[in-house]
N, C-alpha and C positions, 0 to 999 in steps of 0.2 A: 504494500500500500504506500510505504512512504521508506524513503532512507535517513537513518539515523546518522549525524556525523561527528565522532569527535576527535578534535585534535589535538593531537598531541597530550590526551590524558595521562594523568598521574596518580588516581588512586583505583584500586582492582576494583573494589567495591563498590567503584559508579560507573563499572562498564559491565559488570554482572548482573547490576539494578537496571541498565539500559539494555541489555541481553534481553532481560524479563520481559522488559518492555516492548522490546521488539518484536518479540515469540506472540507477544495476547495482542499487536494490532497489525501480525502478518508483514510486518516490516523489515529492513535490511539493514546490519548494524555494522557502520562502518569504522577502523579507528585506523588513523592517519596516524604516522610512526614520527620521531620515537616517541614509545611507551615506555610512562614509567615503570612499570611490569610487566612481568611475562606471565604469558597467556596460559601458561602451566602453574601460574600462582593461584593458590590456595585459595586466599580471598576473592577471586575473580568465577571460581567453579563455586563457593559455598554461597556465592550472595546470586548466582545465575540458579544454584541447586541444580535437581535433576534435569535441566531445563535446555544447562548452556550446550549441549552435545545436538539440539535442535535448532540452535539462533542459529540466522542466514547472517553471517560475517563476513565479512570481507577486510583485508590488513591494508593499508598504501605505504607505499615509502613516503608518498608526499601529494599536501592537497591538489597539486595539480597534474599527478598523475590519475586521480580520482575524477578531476574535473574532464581532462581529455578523452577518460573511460569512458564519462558517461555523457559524449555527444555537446554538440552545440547546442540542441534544444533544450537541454535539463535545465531545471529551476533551481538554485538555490538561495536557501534563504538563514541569512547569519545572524547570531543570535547576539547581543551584545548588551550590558549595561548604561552603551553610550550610543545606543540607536533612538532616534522619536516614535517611529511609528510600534505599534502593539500587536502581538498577534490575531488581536480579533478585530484588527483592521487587512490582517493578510487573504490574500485572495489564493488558498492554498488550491493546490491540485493534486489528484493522488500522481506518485512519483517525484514529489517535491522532498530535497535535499533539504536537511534541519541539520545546520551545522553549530556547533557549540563548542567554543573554548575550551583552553587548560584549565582548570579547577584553582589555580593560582594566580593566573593574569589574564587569565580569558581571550578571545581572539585578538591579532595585530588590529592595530586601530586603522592600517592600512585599506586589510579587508575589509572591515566594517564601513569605511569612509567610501567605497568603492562600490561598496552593494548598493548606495544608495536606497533606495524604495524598498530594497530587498534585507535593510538591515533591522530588526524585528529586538525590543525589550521587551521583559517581563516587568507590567506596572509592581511599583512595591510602595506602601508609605512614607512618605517623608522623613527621614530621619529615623528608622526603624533600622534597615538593614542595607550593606553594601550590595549584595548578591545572595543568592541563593546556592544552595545543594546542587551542581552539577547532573545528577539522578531528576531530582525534584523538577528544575528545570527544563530534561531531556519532557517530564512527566506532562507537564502543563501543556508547553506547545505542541508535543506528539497527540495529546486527546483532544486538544482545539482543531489540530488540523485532520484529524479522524472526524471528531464530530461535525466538520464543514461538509466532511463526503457522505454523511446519515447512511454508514454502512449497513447491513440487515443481518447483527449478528442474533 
């Protein structure tokens, strides 16, 4: 339904929580290298559970050999703390690319500045919190962009 992406992750247990995620809305879970773990880490199979031996994975060396994979038509759409528009201003389509940051600095501000229209936050309260859970995150915009296509599960 939709491709998950993230780059350059660093912790096991929010690419196991994205695994999950993946598996329950038929989607492709990408992670763009390097990894701060390997993929025979512990915490990466206990937080996927019996599940992760069926997530549709894919590894890149790098985001743009993912971009050239997947054709000039693909949509993607970068996730950032320093984007304006919101995802439930996004006009998703299934097969759209959800890309999301390190867990420590989040995407280059490059990409972000470059997606233009295509650069999507997560609203949060003012003065509350810098960021969210990278999992939590992957959580919100994967089921806004699920819920845009009123799948008939």
């Amino acid at each position: 339904m939709f491709h998950i992406v993230l780059l350059e992750p660093e912790i096991p247990h929010n690419a196991g929580a994205a695994g999950r995620l993946a598996l329950a809305t038929d989607s492709t879970l990408h992670l763009v290298k390097p990894l701060g773990f390997s993929l025979d880490d512990k915490h990466v199979k206990r937080t996927g559970l019996d599940y992760w031996q069926d997530v549709k994975l894919r590894v890149w060396e790098s985001l743009g050999e993912l971009q050239a994979a997947a054709g000039p038509g693909a949509r993607f759409w970068f996730l950032s703390t320093k984007a304006t528009a919101t995802p439930w201003d996004a006009d998703f389509q299934q097969g759209d690319y959800l890309v999301f940051g390190r867990e420590t600095k989040g995407l280059p501000e490059e990409l972000v500045r470059n997606a233009d229209q295509h650069a999507l936050r997560i609203p949060m309260a003012p003065g509350g919190t810098r960021s969210l859970n990278l999992s939590t995150a992957v959580a919100i915009v994967l089921y806004e962009a699920v819920r845009t296509q009123s799948p008939d599960w």
